[in-house]
N, CA, C and O atoms as a GROMACS GRO file, in nm:
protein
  344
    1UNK      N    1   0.652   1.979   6.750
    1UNK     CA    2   0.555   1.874   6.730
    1UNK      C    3   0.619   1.739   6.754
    1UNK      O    4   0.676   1.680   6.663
    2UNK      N    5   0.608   1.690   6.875
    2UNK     CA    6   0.650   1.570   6.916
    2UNK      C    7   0.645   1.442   6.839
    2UNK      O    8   0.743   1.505   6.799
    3UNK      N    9   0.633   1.336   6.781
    3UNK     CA   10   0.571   1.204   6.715
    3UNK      C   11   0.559   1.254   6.573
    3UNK      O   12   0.499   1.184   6.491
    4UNK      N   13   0.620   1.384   6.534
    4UNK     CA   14   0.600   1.379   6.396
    4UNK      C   15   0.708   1.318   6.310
    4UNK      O   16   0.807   1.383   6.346
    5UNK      N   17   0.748   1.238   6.224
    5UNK     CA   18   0.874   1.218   6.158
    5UNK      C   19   0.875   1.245   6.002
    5UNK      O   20   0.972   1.233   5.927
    6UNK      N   21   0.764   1.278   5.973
    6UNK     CA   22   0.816   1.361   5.781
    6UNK      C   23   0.784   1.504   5.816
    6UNK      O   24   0.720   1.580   5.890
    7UNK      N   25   0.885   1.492   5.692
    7UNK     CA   26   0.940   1.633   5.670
    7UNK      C   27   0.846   1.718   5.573
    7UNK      O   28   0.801   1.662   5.473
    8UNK      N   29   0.814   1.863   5.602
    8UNK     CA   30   0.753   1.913   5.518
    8UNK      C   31   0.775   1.940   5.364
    8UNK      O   32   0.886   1.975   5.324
    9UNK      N   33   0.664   1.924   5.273
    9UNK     CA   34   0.754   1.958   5.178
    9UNK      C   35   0.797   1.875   5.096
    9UNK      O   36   0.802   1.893   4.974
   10UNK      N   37   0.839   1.750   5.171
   10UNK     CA   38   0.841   1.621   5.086
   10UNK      C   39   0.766   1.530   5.022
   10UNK      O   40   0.644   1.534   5.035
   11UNK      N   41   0.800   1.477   4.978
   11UNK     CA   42   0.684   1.377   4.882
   11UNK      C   43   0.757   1.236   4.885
   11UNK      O   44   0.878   1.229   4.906
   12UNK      N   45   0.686   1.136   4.868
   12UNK     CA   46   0.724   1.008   4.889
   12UNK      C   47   0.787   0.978   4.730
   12UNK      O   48   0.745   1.044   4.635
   13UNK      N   49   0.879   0.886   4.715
   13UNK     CA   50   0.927   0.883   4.570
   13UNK      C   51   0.840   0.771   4.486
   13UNK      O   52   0.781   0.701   4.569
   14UNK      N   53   0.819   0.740   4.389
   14UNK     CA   54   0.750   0.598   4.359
   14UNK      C   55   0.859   0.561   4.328
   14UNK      O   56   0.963   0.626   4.314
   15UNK      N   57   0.832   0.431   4.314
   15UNK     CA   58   0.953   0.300   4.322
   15UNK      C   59   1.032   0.279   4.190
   15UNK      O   60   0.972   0.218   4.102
   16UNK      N   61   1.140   0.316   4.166
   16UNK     CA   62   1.174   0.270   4.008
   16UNK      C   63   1.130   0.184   3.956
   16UNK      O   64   1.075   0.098   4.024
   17UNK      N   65   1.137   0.171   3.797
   17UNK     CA   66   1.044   0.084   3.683
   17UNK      C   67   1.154  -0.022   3.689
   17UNK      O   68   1.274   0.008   3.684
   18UNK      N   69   1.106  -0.153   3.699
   18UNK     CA   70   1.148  -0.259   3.742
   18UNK      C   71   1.210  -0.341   3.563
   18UNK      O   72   1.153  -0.302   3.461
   19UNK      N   73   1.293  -0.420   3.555
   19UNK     CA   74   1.294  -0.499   3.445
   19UNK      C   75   1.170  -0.580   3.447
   19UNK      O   76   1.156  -0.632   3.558
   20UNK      N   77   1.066  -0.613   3.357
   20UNK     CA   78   0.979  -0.735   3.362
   20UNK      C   79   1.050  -0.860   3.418
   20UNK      O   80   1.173  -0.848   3.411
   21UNK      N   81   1.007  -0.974   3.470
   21UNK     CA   82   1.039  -1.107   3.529
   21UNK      C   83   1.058  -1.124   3.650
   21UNK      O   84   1.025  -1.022   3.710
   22UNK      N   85   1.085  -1.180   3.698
   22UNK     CA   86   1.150  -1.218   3.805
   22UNK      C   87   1.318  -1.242   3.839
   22UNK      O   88   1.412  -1.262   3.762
   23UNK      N   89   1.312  -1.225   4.044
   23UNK     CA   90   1.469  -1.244   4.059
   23UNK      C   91   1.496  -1.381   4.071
   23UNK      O   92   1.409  -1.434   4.140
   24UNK      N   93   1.614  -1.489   4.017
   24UNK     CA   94   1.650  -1.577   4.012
   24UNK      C   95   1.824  -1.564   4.076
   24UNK      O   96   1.907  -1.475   4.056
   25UNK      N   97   1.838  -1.736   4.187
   25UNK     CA   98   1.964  -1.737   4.229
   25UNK      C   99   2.039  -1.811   4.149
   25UNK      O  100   1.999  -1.926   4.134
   26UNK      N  101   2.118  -1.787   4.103
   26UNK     CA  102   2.209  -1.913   4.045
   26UNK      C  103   2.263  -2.013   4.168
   26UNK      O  104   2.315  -1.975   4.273
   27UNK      N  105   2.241  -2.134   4.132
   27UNK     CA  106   2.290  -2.232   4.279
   27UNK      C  107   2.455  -2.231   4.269
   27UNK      O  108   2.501  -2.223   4.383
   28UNK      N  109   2.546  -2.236   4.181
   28UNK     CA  110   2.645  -2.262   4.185
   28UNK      C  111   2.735  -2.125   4.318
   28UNK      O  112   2.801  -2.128   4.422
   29UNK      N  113   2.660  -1.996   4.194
   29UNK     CA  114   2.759  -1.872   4.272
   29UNK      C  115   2.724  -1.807   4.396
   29UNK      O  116   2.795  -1.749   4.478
   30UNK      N  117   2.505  -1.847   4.390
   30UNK     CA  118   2.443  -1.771   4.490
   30UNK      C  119   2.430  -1.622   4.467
   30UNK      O  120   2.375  -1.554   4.553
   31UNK      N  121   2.487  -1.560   4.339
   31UNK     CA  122   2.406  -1.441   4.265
   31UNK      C  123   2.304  -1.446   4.243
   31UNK      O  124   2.254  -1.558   4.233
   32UNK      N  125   2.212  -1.319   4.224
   32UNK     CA  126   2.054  -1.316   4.246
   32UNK      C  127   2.098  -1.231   4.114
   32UNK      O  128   2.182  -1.140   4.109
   33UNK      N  129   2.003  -1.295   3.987
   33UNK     CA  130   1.961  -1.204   3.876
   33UNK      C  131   1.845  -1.203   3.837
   33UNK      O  132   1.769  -1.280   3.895
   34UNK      N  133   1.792  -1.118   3.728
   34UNK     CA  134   1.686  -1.082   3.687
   34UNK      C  135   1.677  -1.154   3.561
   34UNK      O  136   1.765  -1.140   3.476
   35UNK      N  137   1.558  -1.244   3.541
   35UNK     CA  138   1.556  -1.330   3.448
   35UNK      C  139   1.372  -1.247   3.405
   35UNK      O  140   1.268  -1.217   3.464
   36UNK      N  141   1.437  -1.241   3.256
   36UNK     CA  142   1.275  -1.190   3.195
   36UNK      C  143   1.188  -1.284   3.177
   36UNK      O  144   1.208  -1.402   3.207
   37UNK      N  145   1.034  -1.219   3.104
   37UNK     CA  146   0.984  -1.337   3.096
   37UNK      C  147   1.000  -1.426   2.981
   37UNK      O  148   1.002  -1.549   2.993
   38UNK      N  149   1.012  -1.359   2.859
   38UNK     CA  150   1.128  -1.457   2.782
   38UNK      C  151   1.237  -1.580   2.804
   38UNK      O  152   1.241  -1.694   2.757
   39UNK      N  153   1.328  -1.506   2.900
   39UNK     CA  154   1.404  -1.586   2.908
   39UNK      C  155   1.353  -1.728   3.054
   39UNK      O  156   1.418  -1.822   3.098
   40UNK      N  157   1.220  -1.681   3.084
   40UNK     CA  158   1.186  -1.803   3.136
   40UNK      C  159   1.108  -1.886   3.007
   40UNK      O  160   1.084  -2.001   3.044
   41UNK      N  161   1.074  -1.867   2.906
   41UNK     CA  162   1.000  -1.936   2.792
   41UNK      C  163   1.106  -1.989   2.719
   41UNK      O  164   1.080  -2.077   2.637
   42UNK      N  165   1.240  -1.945   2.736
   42UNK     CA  166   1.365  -2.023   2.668
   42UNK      C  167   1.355  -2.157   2.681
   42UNK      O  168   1.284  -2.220   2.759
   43UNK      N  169   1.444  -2.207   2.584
   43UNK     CA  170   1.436  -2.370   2.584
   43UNK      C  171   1.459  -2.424   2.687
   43UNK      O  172   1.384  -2.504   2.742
   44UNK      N  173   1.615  -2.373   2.744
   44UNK     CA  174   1.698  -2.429   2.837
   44UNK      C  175   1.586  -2.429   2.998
   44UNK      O  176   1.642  -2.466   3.101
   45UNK      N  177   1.448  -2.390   3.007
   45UNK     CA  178   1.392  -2.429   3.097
   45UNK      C  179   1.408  -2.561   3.157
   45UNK      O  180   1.430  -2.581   3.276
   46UNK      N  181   1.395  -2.660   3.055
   46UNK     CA  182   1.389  -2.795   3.094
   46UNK      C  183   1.522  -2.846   3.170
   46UNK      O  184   1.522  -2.946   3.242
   47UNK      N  185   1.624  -2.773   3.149
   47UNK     CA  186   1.703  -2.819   3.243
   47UNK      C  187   1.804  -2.708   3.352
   47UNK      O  188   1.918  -2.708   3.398
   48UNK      N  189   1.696  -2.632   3.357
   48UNK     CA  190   1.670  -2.560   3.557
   48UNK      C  191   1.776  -2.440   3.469
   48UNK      O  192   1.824  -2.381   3.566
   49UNK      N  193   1.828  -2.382   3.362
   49UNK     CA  194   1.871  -2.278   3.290
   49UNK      C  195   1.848  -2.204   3.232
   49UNK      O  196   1.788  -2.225   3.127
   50UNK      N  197   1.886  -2.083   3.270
   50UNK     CA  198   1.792  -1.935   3.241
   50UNK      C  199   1.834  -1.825   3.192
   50UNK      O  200   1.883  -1.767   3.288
   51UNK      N  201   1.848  -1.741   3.076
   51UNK     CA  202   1.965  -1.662   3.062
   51UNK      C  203   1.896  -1.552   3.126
   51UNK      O  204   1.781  -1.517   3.099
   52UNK      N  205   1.977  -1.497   3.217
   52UNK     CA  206   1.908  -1.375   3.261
   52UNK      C  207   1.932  -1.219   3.164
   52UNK      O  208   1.959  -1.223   3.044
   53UNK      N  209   1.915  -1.086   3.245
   53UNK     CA  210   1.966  -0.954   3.184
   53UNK      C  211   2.076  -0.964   3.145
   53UNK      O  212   2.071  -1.011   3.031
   54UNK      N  213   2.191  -0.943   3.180
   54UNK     CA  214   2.330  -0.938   3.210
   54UNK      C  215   2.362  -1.038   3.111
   54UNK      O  216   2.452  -0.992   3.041
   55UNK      N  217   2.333  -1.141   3.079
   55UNK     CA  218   2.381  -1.215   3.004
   55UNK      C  219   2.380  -1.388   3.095
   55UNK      O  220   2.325  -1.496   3.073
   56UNK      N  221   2.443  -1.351   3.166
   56UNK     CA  222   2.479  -1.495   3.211
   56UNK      C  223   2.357  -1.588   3.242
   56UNK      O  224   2.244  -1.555   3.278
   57UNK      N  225   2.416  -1.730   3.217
   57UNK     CA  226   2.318  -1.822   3.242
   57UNK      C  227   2.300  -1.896   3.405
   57UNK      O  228   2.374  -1.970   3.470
   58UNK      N  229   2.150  -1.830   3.436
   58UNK     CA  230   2.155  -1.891   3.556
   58UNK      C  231   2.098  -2.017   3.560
   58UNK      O  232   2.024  -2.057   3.470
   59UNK      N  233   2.130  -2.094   3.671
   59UNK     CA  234   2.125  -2.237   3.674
   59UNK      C  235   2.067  -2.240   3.814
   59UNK      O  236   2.142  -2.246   3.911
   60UNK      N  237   1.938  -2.237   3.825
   60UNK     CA  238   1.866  -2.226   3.921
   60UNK      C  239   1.876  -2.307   4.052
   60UNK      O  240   1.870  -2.429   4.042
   61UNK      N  241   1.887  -2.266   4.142
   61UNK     CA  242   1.867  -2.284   4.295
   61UNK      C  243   1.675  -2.288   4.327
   61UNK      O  244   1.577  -2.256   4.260
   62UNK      N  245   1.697  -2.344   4.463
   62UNK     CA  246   1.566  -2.287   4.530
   62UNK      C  247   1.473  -2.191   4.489
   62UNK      O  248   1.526  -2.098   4.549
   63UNK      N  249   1.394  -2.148   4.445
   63UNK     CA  250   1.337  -2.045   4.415
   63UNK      C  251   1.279  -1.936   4.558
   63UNK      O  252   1.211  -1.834   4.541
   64UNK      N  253   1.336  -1.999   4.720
   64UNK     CA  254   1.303  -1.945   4.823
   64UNK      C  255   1.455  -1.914   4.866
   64UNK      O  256   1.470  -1.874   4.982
   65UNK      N  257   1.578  -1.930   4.778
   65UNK     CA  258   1.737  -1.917   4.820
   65UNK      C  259   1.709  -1.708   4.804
   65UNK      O  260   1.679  -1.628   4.715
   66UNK      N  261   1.734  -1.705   4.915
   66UNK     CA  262   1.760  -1.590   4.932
   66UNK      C  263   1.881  -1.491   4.855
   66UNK      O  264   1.888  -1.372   4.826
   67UNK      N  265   1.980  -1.625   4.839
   67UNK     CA  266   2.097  -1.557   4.746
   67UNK      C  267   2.208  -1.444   4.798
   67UNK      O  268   2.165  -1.338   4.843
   68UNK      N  269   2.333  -1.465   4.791
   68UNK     CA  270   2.458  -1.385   4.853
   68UNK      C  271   2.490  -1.314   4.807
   68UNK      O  272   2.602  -1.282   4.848
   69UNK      N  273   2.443  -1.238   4.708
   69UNK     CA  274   2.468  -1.074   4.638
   69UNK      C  275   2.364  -1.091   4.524
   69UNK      O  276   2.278  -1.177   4.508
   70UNK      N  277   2.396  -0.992   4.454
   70UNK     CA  278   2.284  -0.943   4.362
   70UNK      C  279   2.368  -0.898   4.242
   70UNK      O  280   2.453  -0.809   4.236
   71UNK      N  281   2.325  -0.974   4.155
   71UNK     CA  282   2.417  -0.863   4.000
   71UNK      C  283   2.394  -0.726   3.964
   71UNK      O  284   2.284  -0.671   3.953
   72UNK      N  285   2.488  -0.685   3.951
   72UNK     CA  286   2.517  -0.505   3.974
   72UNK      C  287   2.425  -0.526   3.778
   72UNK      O  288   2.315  -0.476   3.757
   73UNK      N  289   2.471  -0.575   3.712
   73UNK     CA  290   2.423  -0.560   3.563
   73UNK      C  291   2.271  -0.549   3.553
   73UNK      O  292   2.209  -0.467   3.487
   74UNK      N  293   2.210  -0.671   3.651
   74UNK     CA  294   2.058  -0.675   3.589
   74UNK      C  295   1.980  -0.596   3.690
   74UNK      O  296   1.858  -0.605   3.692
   75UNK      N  297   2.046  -0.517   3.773
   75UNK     CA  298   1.969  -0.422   3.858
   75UNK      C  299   1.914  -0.296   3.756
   75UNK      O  300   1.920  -0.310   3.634
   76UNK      N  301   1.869  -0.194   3.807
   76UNK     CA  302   1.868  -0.076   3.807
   76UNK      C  303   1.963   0.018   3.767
   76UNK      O  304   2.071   0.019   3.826
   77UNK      N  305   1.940   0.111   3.663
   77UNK     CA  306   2.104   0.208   3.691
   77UNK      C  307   2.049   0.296   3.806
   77UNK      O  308   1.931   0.327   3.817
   78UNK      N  309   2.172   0.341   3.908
   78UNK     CA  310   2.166   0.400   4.009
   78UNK      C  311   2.062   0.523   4.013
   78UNK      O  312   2.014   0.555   4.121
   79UNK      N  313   2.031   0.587   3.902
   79UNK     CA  314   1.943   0.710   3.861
   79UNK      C  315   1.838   0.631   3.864
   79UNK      O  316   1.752   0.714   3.895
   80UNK      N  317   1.775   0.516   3.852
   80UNK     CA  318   1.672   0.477   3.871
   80UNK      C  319   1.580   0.436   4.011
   80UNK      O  320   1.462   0.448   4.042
   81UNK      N  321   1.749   0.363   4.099
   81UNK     CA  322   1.699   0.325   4.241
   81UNK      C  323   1.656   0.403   4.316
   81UNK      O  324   1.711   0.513   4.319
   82UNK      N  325   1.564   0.382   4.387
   82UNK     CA  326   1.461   0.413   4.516
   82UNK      C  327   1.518   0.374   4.626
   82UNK      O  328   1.594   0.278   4.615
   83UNK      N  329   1.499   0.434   4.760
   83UNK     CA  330   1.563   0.390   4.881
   83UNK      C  331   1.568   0.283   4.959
   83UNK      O  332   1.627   0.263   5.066
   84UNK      N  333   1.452   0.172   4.852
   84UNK     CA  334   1.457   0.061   4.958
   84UNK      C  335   1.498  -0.089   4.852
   84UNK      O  336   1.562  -0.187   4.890
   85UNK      N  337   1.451  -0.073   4.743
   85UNK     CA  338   1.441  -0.141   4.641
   85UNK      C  339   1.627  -0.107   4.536
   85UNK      O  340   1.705  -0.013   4.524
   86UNK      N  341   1.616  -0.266   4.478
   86UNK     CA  342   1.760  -0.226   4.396
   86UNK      C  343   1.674  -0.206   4.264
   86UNK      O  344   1.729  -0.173   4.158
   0.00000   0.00000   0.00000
């Protein structure tokens, strides 16, 4: 069967369960973390600071900075990731 490309048998995976919030870059390091929605209602809003998952405080960039890696902490544990998504 010419033009076919899935495999029988298979099933598509759904996407791992995400932390609530959004991804945030820190401007200084250009790490991309996961900031809840809590920690966007934190005080330190008012001055562009965010504590994300992981702990650390991000200190916001662009909100369109694409960002030069990704924190291994506020991802996914690996048993959770999906093939396209962290």
């Amino acid at each position: 069967m010419a033009g076919k490309h899935r495999a029988r048998g298979r099933r598509a995976s759904s996407p791992a369960p995400r932390q609530p919030g959004i991804d945030m870059t820190d401007g200084p390091t250009g790490a991309t973390h996961r900031v809840t929605d809590e920690g966007m209602t934190a005080s330190h809003r008012a001055e562009g600071r965010y504590p994300a998952v992981c702990g650390f405080v991000v200190h916001s960039a662009s909100l369109t900075d694409p960002g030069r890696s990704r924190c291994e902490s506020c991802a996914p544990a690996p048993a959770q990731r999906s093939g396209l998504s962290w």
